[in-house]
N, C-alpha and C positions, 0 to 999 in steps of 0.2 A: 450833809455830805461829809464832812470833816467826821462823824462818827463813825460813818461806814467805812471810811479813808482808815480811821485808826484801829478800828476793829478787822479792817484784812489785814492792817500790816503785823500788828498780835499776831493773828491765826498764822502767815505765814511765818513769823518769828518761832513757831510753837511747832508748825511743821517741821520745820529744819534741826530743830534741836529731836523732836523726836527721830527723825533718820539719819542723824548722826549717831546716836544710842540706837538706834534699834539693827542695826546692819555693820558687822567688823569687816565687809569689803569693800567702804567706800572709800579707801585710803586715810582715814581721822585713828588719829591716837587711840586706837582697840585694846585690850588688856585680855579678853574673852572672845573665843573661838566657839563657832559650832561644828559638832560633830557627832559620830557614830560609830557605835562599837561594829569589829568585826570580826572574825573567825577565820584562821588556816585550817581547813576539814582534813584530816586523813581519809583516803578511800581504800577502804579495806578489801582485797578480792586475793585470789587464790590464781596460779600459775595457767591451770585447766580448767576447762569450765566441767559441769557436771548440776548431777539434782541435789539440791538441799536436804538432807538428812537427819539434821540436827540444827536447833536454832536454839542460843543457849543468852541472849540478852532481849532485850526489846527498845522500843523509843523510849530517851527520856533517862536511861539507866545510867548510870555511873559502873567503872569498870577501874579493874589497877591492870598495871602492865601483866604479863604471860595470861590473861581471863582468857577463856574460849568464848570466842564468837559466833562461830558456825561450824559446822562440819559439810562436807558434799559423800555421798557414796565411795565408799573406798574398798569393795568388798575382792577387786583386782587388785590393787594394791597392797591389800594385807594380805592374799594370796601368794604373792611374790615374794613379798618379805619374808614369808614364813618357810617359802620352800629355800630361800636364802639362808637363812638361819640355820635350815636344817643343813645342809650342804655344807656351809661353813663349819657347825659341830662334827661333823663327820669327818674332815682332813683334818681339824684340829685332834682329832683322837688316834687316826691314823700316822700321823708327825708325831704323836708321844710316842705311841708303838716301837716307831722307825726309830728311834732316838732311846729307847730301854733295850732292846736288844732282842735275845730267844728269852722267851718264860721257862721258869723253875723248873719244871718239869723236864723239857727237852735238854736245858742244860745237865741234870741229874743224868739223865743216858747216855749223853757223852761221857761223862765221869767215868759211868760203871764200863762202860767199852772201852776206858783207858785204861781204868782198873786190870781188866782182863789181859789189855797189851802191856803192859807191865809187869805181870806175870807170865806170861810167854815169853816176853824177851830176859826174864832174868831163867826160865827153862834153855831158852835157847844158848843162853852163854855158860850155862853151867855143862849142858852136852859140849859146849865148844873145847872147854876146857880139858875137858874129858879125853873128847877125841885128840887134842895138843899133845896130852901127855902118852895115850899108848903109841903114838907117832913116834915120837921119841925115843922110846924102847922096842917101836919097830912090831907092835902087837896091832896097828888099826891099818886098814887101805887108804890107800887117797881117796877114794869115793867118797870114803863115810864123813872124813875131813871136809873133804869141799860142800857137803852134803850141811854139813854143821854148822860151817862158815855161813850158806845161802841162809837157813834158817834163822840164824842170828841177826842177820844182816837186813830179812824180812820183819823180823821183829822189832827192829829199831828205828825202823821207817814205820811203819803203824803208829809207835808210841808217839811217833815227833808228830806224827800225820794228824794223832789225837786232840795231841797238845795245842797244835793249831787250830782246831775246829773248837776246843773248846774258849780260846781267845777270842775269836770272832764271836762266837756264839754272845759272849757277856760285853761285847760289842754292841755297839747301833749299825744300821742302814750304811753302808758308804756313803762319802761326803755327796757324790753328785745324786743319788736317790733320794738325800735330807735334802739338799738344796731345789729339786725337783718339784719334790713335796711343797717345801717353804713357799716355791713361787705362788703357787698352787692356793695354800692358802691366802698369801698376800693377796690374790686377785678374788676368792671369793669376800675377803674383807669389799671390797671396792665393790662387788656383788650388791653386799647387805649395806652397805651405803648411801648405794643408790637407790635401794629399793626402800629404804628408811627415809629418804628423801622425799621419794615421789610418795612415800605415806603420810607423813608430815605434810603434804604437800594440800592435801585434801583436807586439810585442817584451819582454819584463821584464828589466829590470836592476838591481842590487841597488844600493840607494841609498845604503847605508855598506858599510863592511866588518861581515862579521860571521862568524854559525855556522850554516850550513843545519841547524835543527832537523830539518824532516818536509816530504818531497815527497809533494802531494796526488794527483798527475796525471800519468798515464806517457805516452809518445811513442802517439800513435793515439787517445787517449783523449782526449772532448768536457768542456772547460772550460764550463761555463755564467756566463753574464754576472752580475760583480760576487763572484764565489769566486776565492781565492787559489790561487793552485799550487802557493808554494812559503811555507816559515814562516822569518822570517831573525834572530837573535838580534845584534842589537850588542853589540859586550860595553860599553858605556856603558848601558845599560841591562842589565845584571845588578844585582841591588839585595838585600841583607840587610833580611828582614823578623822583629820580635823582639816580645816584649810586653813590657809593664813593669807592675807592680802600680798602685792607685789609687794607696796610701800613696807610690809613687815616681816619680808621675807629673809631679812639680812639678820634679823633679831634668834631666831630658831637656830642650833645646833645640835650635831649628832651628840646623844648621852647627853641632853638637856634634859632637866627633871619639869614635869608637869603637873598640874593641879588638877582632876577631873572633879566634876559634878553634874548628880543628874537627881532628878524626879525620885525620893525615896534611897538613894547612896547614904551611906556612910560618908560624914566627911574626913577631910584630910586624907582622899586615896591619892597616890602620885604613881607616875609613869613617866619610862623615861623613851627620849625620842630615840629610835631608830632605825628611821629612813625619812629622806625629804626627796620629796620627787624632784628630776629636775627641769621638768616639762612642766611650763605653765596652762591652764583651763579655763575655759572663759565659767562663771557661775550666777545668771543662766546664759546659755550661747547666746554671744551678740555678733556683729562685724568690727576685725582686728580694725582699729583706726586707735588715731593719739588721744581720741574724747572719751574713751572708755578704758583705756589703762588700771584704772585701778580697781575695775571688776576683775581682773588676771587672775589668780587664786593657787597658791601650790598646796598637794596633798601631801602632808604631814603623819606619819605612822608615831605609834609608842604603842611600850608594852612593861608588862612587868604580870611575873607570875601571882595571880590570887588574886586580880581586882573582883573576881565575883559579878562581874556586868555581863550581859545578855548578847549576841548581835544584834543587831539591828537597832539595839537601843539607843537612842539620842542623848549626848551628854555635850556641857560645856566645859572647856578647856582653858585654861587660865599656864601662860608661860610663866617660870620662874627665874 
């Protein structure tokens, strides 16, 4: 009797030390955390929905930030844009027009017709002259005088009339046709913007480097508007998630540095905490009473870019 007496009380000696080692939530001086790696996914999709046209990664891939991801149909889109583009070269070429003036040519022919009134009015004042002086001596009528006067007078109104056309001429547009213009183009700009946009638009690019998790959408197949195509893992966002008892909840801080290890790690990887939940979890569900307190459990995040761990992977966690 007495052996059986001391061999339970062994076994039960032997039990209690192994559950205090083998469980960091029973509220006993823990040092070692279990936990699991986990993942913030990008989901990667496009404004429109539309057919898959182009598929330019697969599962599993590694990608750096601007890679192409997919493409959807965009053969409206570059339609638009292109008669955009054309539109916009067209008032841009128009606006230089407006703004260099008449061409060489046209100017040249005002020239030579001013040429010509120049020579008529210096005809006209030399008759003038003429007729002044036999007035004088009384040898000319008044007709031919006044007759001489007109013509001179005609002649020097051309020349000015010339002079002006040919100013304008090596002129541009008046101010309100250039500003007309101007507007004109400003808004086909804002045209080809948009239409560059909603071309872009039909496109997916991966916005870091990451890990193509899971391709949603194969080449021929209808993406519907506001679903992702593709799932993209940054590894700055890979994150060690762990609990910590009630009793050792006080111990944990934001920007605490950690010790992780698992199955096949490199040792001395660290991470550092940030985020402590502040809602506690029972681990596994029981009933809230004061007998079970120290199953309470907070989840604890860390992170740090390059630990090179997997999701889902199980690691243990060691505070520093």
């Amino acid at each position: 009797m007495r052996t059986i007496v001391k061999r339970f009380k062994t076994s039960l000696a032997m039990a209690l030390m192994a559950v205090m080692f083998a469980s960091p939530y029973l509220g006993f001086a823990q040092t070692t955390y279990q936990g699991y790696v986990e993942g913030d996914y990008l989901w990667i999709g496009l404004v429109e929905g539309g057919v898959v046209n182009s598929l330019h990664v697969e599962r599993g891939d590694s990608v750096i930030a601007g890679q192409a991801l997919f493409s959807l149909d965009d053969e409206r889109e570059a339609a638009s844009l292109k008669v955009a583009t054309s539109q916009l070269a067209q008032a841009n070429a128009m606006l230089r027009d407006l703004e260099k003036g008449q061409r060489d040519s046209e100017i040249s022919a005002i020239l030579a017709r001013l040429e010509q009134a120049h020579a008529a009015q210096e005809l006209a004042s030399l008759t003038l002259d003429r007729q002044l002086g036999l007035q004088n001596t009384g040898a000319a009528s008044g007709q031919n005088l006044d007759t001489a006067q007109a013509n001179f007078s005609l002649a020097k109104a051309q020349v000015a009339e010339l002079e002006s056309d040919l100013v304008t001429a090596r002129l541009g547009a008046r101010d309100d046709v250039l500003l007309s213009k101007l507007a004109e183009v400003e808004s086909l700009k804002a045209v080809v913007e948009q239409a560059t946009w909603s071309f872009n638009q039909r496109h997916a690019f991966a916005p870091s480097a990451g890990f193509i998790e899971d391709v949603f959408y194969r080449v021929g197949e209808y993406v519907p508007k506001g679903k992702a195509g593709v799932s993209l893992l940054p590894p700055e966002n890979v994150k060690v998630r762990f609990f910590v008892s009630e009793r050792d909840f006080a111990k944990v801080q934001l920007g605490q540095t950690v010790s992780i290890g698992c199955d096949g790690c490199a040792e001395g990887q660290e991470a550092v905490v940030t985020y402590i939940s502040s809602q506690a979890e029972f681990t596994p569900p029981v009933i809230y009473s004061e007998n079970v307190r120290d199953k309470l459990v907070f989840m604890v995040e860390a992170r740090r870019e390059g630990l090179g761990l997997k999701p889902g992977q199980p690691v243990d966690v060691v505070l520093k």
